[in-house]
C-alpha positions in Angstrom: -3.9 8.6 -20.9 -0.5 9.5 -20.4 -1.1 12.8 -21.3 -3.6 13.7 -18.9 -1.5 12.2 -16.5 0.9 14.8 -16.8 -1.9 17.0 -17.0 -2.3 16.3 -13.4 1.2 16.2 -12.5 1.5 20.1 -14.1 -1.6 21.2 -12.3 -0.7 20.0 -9.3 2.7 21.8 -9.2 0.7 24.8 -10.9 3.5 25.5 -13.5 4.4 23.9 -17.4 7.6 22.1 -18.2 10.9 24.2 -18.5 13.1 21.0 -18.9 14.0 17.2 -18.3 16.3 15.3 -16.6 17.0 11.7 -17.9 18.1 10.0 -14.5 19.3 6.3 -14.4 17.2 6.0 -11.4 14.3 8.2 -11.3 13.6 7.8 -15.1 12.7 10.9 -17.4 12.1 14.1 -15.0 10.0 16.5 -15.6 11.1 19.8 -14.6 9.6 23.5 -13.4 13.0 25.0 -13.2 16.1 23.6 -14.7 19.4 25.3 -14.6 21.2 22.8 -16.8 20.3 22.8 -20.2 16.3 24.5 -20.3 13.9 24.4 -23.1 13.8 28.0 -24.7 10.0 28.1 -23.7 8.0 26.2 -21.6 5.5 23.7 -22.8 2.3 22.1 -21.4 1.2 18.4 -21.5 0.5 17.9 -24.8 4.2 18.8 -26.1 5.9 16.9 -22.9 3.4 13.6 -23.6 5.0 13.4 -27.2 8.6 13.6 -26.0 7.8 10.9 -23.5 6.1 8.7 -25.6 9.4 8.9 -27.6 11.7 8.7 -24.8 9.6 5.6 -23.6 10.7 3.5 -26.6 14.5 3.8 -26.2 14.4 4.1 -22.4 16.8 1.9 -20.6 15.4 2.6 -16.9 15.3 -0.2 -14.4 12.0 -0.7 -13.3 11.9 0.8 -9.7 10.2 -1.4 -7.5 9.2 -5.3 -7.7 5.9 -4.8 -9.0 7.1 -3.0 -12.2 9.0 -5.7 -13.1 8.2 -8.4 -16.0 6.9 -11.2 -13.9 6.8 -14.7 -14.4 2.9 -15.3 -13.7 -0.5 -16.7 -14.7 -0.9 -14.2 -17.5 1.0 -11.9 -19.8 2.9 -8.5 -19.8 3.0 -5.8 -21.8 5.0 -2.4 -21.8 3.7 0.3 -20.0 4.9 3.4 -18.3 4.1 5.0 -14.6 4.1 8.6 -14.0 5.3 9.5 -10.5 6.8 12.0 -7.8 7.3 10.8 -4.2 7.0 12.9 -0.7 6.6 16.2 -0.9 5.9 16.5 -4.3 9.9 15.9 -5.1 11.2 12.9 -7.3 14.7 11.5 -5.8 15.3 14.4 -3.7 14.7 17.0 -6.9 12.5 19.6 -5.8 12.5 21.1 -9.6 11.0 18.4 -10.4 7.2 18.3 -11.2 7.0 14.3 -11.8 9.0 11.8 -13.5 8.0 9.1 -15.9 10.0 5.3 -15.9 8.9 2.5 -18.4 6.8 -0.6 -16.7 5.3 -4.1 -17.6 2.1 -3.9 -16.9 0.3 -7.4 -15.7 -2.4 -9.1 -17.3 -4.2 -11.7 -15.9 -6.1 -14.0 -17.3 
């Protein structure tokens, strides 16, 4: 899943990953361009999905918003991750960015 999720996210912007950007705030940016420290080749979804699934397990991102939070409810959590970029396609005012990935709980009811 999380792979074809940033399948999407690289289709959309119509160009592979060139670098990241681990931001306290934003989470593990994906980026099109990157000035600061680039990957000597770009790579496609399945490359980027196996440094994020290793990033996810030491990431120390905040969860953004409420609802990514791990909730007291009737139910359990588990961890999860969210892949996003907000309006016009940037994430935190980055418009290198192609997404960005933060660590969630994900709820389970009942």
């Amino acid at each position: 899943m999380l792979e074809s999720a940033i399948s999407l996210a690289i289709q959309q912007r119509g160009s592979e990953v060139s670098g990241f950007r681990d931001d306290p705030k934003a989470g593990l940016m994906l980026l099109w361009h990157c000035d600061e420290n680039p990957l000597p080749v770009k790579i496609g979804a399945k490359e980027v999905s196996a440094i994020v699934w290793k990033w996810l397990k030491t990431a120390k991102t905040p969860p953004i918003s409420n609802w990514d939070r791990d909730a007291d409810h009737d139910g359990h959590n588990i961890n999860g991750w969210r892949v996003y970029c907000g309006d016009w396609g940037n994430v935190e005012g980055c418009s290198n960015a192609i997404a960005a990935v933060v660590p969630v709980f994900l709820w389970l009811g009942k």
